[in-house]
Structure formats: C-alpha cells, structure tokens
KOLPA-426699 format. One line per field, with one value per residue (C-alpha): residue number from 1; x, y, z. Coordinates in nm, 4 decimals, decimal comma. Example, Ala and Ser with C-alpha at 12.3 -4.5 7.8 and 13.67 -1.06 7.14 Angstrom:
// residues 2
seq (1; 2) .
east (1,2300; 1,3670) .
north (-0,4500; -0,1060) .
up (0,7800; 0,7140) .
***
This chain:
// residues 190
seq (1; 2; 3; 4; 5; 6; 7; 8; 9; 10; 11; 12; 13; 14; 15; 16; 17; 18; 19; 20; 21; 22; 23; 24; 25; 26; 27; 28; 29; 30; 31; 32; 33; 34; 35; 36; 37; 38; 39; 40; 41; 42; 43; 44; 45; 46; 47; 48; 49; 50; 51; 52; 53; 54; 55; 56; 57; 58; 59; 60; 61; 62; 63; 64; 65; 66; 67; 68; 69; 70; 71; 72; 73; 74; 75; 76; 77; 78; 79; 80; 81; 82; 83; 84; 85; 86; 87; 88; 89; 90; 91; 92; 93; 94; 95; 96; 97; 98; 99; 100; 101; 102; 103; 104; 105; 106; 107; 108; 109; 110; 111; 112; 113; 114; 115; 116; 117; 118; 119; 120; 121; 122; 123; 124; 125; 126; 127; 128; 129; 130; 131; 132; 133; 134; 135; 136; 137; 138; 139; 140; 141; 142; 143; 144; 145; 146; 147; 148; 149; 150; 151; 152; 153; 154; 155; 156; 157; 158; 159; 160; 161; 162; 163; 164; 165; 166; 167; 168; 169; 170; 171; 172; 173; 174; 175; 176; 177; 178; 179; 180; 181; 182; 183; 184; 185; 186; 187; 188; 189; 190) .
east (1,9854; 2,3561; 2,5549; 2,8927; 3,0830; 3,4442; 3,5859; 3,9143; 4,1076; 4,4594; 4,6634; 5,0307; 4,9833; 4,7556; 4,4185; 4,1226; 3,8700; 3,9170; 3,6624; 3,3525; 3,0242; 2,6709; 2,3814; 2,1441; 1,8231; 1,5171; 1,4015; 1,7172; 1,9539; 2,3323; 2,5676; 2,9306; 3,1037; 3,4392; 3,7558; 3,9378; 4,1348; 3,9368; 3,7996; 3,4480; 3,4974; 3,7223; 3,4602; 3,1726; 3,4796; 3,4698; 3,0820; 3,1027; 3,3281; 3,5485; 3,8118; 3,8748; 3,9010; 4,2373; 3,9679; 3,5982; 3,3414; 3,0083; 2,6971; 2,4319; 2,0597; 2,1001; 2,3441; 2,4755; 2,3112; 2,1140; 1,8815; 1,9883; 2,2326; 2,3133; 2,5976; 2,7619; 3,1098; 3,3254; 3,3633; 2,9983; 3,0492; 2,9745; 3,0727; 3,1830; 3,2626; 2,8670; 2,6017; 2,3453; 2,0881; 2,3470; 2,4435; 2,0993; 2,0448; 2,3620; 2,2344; 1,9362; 1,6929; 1,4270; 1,2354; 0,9327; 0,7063; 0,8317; 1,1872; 1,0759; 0,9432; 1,2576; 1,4992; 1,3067; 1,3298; 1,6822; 1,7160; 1,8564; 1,5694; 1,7173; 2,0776; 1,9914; 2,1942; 2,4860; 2,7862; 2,8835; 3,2039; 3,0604; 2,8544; 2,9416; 3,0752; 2,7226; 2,5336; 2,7667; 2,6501; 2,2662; 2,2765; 2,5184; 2,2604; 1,9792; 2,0630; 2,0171; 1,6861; 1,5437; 1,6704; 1,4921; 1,7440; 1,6930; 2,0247; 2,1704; 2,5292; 2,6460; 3,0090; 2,9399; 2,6469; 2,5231; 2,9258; 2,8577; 2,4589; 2,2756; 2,0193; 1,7135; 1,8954; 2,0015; 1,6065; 1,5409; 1,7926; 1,6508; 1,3090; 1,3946; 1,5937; 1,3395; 1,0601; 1,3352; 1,3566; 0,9544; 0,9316; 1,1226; 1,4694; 1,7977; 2,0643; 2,4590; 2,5785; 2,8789; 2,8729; 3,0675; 2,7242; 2,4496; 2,1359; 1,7258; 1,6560; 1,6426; 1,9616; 2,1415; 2,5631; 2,8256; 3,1871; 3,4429; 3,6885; 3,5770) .
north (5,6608; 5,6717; 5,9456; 5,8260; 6,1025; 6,1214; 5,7847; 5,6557; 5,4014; 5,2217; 4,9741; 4,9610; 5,2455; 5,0283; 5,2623; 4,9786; 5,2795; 5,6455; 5,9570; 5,6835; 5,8816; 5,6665; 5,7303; 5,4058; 5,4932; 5,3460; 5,0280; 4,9481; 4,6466; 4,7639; 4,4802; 4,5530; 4,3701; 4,3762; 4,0890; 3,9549; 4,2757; 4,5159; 4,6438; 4,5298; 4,4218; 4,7736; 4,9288; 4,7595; 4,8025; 5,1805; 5,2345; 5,0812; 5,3380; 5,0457; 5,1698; 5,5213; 5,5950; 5,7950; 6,0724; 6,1214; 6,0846; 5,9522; 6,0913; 5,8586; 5,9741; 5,7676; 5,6464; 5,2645; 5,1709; 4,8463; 4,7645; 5,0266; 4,7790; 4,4406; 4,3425; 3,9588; 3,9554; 3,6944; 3,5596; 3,3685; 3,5522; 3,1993; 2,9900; 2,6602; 2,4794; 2,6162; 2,3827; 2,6234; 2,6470; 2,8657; 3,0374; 3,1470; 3,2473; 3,4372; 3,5912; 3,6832; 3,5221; 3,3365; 3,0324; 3,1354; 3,0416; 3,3060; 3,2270; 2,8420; 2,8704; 3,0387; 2,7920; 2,5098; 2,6887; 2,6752; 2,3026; 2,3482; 2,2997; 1,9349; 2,0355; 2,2887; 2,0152; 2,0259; 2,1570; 2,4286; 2,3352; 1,9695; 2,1650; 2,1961; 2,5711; 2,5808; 2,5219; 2,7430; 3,0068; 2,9189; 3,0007; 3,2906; 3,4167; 3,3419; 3,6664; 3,8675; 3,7205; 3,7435; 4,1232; 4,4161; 4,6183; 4,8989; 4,8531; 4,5034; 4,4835; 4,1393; 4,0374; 3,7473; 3,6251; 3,3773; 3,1524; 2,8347; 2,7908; 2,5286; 2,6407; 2,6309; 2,8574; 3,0642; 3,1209; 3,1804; 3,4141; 3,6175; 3,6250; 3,7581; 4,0660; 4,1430; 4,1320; 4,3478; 4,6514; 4,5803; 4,7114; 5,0065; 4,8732; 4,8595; 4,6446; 4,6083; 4,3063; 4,2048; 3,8916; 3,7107; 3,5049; 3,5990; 3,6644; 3,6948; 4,0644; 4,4085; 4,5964; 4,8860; 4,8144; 4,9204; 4,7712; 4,8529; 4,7325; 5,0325) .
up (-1,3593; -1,4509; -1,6852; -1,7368; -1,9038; -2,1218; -1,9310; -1,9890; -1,8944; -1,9398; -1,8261; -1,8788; -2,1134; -2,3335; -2,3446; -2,3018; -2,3713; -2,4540; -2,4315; -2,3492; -2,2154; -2,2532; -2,0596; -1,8289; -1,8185; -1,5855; -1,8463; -2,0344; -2,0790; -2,1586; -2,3065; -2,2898; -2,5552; -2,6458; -2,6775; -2,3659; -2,2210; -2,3507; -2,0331; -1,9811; -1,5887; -1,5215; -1,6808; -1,4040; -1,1540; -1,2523; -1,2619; -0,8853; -0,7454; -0,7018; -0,9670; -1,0119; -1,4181; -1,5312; -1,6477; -1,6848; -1,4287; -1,3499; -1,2424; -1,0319; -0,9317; -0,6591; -0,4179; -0,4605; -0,1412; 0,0067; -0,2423; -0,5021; -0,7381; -0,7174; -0,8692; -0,9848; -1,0815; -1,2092; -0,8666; -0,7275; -0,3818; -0,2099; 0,0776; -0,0581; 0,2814; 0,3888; 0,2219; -0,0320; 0,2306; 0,4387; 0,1548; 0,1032; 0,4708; 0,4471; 0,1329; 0,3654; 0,1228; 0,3130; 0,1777; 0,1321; -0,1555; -0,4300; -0,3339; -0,3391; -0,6492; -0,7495; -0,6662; -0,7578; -1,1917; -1,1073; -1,0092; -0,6555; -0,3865; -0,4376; -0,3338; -0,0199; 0,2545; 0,0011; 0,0133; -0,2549; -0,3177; -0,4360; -0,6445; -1,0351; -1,1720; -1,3249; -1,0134; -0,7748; -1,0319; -1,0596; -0,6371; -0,7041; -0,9577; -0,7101; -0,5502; -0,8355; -0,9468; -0,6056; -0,5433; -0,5502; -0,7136; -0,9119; -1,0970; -1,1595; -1,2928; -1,4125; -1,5387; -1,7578; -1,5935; -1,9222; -1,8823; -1,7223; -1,7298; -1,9235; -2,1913; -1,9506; -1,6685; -1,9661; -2,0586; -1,7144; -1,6431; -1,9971; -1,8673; -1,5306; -1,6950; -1,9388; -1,6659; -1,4623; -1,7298; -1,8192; -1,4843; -1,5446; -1,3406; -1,5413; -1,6146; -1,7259; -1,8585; -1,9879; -2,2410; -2,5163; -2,5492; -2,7722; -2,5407; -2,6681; -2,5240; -2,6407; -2,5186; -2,6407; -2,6344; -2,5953; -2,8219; -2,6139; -2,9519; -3,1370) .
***
C-alpha cells in the first residue's frame, strides 16, 4: 500500500528520525512507538502529505482520496457547541441499524441531544472514534487513538482493527499504551 523510503526529519537541528524506510502492506497493524518528541505525529503528518520530510520520500498505490484513509489525530475533529447527533450527520454517518448498533457498544445512543462540549475527553473521543470504526477506509491512521478510553471502548476499539486488517485493510497507530493485536513497529528512539 505504502513504501516510505530513507525519511528524515528534524526540528531545531535535533534529528527525530534519520534514514527510516518500512513498507504497509494490505492486512497489517503498524505501531509507532517512541518517547514524547520523538516524532511519531510528524511522522503521520509526513505520511499525509501534510509535512514535507527534510529527505526521503514515499510511495502510495493509491491516492489519499474519499474513502482511501481515514485518519484521527490528537485533535477529535468535533463540534462541541453542536450536540453528537449533528456531529454524526456532519460526519455523514446515518443512523441506521449497523451504525446504531455501533454507537450503542460505545455508550452514546444515550447522549445524541447532548452537547459535545458537556461531554467528558473520553466520550468526545468515543464519537471522534465513531468515524473511524464506521469508515470504509482502506488505510486508517490514528495518533494515540487508545488515551482517554475506558477498558471496554479500549476492547472495542481492538476488535474493530483486527477485524479491519482480517479483512485485508491496514492501519498506523501511534501508542504509549500496550494494545492485544498483532502489529509489526516501528521505535522511533532507536
């Protein structure tokens, strides 16, 4: 799906990764690990197109179009003076059974008439995540997707993206959490 070949990267003159090439193929999980200020976000930044890297360059079979990637950063992308049900229209997700069913595993069919910025960081980021679950994305890219969610949205969130690369999608992740799936990583503190 993706080659990314000799990247590098610095910031201040402080290199946060030097020479990196790894390949995403169609069924695999990629963590990016690494300490705070490593790089891990410019690296999803860079793999975007919205960063350009110092040197290196990356290869895509397809082009990051509508429906191609989804993508979650560290930001929810939501509307907190809209109430979730208006997020979800503006998300273009429409209630239908599967997407009932859905929101009901995450706990908010009882909050659609509320506001999201009433809603806890957790719950902003159970609709945020909604998104992603409900996509049909080939590629899902997710900055620290596990921070904020209770054990049960946690389990959720690892079935859906192990049923995503069963079905021969792919996903990046970045996380300082230790997550139940086969991935392959990346240590961006080697």
């Amino acid at each position: 799906m993706i080659k990314v070949n000799n990247l590098s990267f610095s910031v201040n003159n402080k290199k946060l990764f030097h020479n990196l090439s790894f390949a995403i193929s169609e069924g695999e999980l990629i963590r990016i690990s690494g300490s705070n200020g490593s790089g891990k976000t410019t690296l999803l930044k860079i793999m975007l197109g919205i960063t350009p890297p110092k040197k290196g360059f990356i290869e895509k079979e397809f082009s990051f179009g509508e429906k191609e990637f989804e993508f979650l950063g560290h930001k929810n992308g939501l509307k907190t003076y809209l109430s979730v049900k208006d997020n979800l229209y503006l998300m273009d997700l429409k209630l239908n059974d599967k997407n009932l069913k859905v929101l009901n595993d995450l706990s908010l069919l009882d909050l659609m008439s509320e506001t999201v910025g009433n809603l806890s960081y957790g719950q902003q980021k159970k609709l945020a995540l909604a998104r992603v679950i409900l996509s049909k994305a080939r590629l899902i890219l997710l900055d620290e997707p596990f921070v904020g969610l209770d054990d049960d949205s946690k389990k959720l969130l690892e079935k859906f993206l192990f049923n995503h690369i069963k079905t021969g999608k792919s996903a990046v992740i970045t996380s300082h959490i230790d997550i139940d799936l086969p991935y392959s990583e990346i240590c961006l503190d080697d």
